[in-house]
C-alpha positions as CSV (number, residue, x, y, z in Angstrom):
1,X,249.0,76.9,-44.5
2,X,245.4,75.8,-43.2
3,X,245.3,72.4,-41.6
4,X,241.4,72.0,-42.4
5,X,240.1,73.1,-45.1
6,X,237.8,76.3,-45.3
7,X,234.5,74.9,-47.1
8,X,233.7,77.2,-50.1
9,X,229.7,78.0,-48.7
10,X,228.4,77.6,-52.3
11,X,230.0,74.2,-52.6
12,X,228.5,73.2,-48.7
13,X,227.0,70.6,-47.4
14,X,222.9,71.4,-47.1
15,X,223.3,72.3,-43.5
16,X,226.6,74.6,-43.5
17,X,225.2,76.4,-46.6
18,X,222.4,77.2,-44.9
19,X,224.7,78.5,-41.9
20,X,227.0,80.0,-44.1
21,X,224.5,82.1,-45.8
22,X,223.1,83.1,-42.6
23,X,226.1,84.3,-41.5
24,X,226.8,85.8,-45.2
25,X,223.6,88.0,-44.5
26,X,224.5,89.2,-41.1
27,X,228.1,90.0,-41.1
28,X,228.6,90.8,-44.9
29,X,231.0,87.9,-45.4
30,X,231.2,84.7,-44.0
31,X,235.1,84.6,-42.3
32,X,237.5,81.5,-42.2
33,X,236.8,80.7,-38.6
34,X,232.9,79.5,-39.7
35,X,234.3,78.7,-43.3
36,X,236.6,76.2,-41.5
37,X,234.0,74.9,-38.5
38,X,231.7,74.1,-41.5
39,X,233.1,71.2,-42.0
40,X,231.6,70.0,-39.9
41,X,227.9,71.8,-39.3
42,X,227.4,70.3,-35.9
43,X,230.6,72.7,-34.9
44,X,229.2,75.6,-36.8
45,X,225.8,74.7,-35.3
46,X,227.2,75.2,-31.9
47,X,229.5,78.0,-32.4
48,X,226.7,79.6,-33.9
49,X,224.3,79.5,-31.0
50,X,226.6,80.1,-28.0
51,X,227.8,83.4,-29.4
52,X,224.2,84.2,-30.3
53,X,222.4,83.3,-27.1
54,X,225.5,85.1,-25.5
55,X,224.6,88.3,-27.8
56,X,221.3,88.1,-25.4
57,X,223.6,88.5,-22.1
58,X,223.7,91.9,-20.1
59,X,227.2,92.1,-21.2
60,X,227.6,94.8,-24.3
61,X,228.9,94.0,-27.2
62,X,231.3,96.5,-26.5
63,X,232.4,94.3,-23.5
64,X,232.7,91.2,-24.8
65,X,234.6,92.3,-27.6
66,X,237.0,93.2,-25.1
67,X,237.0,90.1,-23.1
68,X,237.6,88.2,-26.5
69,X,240.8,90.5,-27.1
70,X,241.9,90.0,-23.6
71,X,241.1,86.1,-24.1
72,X,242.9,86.0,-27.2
73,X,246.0,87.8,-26.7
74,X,246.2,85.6,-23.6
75,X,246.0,82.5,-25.8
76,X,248.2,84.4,-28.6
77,X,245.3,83.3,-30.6
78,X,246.5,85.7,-34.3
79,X,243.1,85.3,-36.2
80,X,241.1,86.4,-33.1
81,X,243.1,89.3,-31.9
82,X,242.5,90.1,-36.1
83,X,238.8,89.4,-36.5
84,X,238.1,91.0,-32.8
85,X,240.0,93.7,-33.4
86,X,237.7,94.7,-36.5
87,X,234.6,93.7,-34.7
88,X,235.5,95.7,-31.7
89,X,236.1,98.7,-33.9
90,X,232.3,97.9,-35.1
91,X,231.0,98.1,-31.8
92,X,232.5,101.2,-30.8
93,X,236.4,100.5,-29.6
94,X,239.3,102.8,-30.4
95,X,242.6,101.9,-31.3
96,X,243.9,102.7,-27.5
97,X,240.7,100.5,-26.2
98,X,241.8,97.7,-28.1
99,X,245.1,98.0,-27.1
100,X,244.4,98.2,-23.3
101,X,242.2,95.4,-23.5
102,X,244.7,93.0,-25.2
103,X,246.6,93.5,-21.5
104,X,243.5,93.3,-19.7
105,X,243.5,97.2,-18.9
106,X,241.0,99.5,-19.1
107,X,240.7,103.3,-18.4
108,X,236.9,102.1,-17.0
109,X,237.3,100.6,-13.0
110,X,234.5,97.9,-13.6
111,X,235.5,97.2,-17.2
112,X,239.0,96.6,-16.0
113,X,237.7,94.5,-13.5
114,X,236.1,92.4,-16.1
115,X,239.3,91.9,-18.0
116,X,241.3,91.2,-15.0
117,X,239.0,88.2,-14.2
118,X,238.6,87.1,-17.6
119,X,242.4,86.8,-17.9
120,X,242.5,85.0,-14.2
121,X,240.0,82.5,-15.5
122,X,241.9,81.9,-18.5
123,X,245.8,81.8,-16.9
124,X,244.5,79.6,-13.5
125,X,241.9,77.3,-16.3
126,X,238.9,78.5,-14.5
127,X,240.2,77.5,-11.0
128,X,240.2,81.4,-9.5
129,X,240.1,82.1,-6.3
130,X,237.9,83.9,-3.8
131,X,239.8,86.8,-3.4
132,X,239.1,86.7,-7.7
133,X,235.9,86.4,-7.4
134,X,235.5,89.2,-4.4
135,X,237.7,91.8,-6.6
136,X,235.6,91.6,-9.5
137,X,232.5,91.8,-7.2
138,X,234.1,94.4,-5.6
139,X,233.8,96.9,-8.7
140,X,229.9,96.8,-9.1
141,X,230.1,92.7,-10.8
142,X,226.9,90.8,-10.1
143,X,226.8,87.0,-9.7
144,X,224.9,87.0,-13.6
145,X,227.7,89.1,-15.1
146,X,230.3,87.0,-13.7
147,X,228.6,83.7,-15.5
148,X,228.5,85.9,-18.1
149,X,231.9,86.4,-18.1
150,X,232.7,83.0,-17.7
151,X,230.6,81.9,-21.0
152,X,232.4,84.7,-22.8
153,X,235.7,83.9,-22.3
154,X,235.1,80.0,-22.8
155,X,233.5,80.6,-26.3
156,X,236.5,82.8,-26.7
157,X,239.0,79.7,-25.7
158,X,237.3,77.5,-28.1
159,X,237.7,79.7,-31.0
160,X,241.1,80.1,-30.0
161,X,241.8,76.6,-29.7
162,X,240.1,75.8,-33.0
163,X,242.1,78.3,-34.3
164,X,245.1,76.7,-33.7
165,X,244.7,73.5,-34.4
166,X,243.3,74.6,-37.7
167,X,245.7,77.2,-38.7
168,X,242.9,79.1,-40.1
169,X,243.9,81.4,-42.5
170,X,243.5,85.2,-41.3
171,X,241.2,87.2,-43.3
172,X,240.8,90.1,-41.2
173,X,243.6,93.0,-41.4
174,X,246.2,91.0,-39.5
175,X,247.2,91.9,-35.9
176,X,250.3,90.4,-33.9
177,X,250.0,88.7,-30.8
178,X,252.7,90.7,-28.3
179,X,255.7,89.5,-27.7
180,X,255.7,88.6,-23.9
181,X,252.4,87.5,-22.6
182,X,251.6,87.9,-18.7
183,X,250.1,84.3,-18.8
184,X,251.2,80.8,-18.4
185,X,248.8,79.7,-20.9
């Protein structure tokens, strides 16, 4: 069971409706995660514009989808692995994609290289080291991608984070977080 409530959008607030219903229009349905941050719209607010203004990076969609399933099975967060295993489907991954990029792998050297760092920021709480950095440069990273990076997997740790203190309530096809994660998260 939730532990904060996810706010109906046609009963919200002034403020969260009108986030609500902009998220309604874009994505077809407006998912727990923003149902729940509505409560308060200053959350939503900022959720909101950090993964929009992030839309605008040089990363693809396609890449930051993975970095958010590398992110979240690192954090065992269940409702993201769920919701970015749909919205990776919708911006092009295949089932073996997805599942390589839960463990940070990818059949792609650069992409791989991506998902390696985004798991070392995540495991060592940002505090990676220069032979990190150097790797990831290594396979054809520049110094914007790699703030890029950074951004993506920090917006991914808050979603995870407000995931689980919430509980949200999964309404995405459900997906298991493995078993045995290589982190110390």
């Amino acid at each position: 069971m939730s532990r904060l409530n996810a706010i109906d959008p046609t009963k919200a607030a002034a403020k969260a409706k009108t986030l609500l219903e902009g998220v309604q229009k874009k994505l077809g349905m407006a998912p727990n995660l923003m149902r729940t941050m509505a409560n308060s719209p200053a959350v939503l607010e900022a959720y909101l514009g950090f993964s929009n203004t992030l839309a605008q990076s040089s990363l693809s969609a396609k890449l930051r989808e993975q970095i958010a399933l590398t992110v979240g099975e690192a954090n065992r967060c269940q409702y993201c692995l769920a919701a970015h295993t749909a919205l990776g489907k919708m911006a092009g991954l295949g089932d073996e994609e997805i599942a390589d990029s839960r463990r940070g792998n990818s059949t792609d050297r650069k992409t791989e290289a991506v998902l390696q760092f985004a798991r070392k920021i995540v495991t060592e709480r940002g505090w990676v080291s220069d032979e990190d950095v150097a790797s990831v440069r290594t396979a054809g990273v520049n110094d914007a991608e790699i703030a890029e990076i950074v951004a993506t997997v920090a917006l991914n740790i808050f979603t995870n984070y407000f995931n689980h203190v919430a509980v949200t309530e999964v309404d995405f096809p459900e997906v298991e977080p493995a078993k045995s994660v290589a982190c110390a998260c």
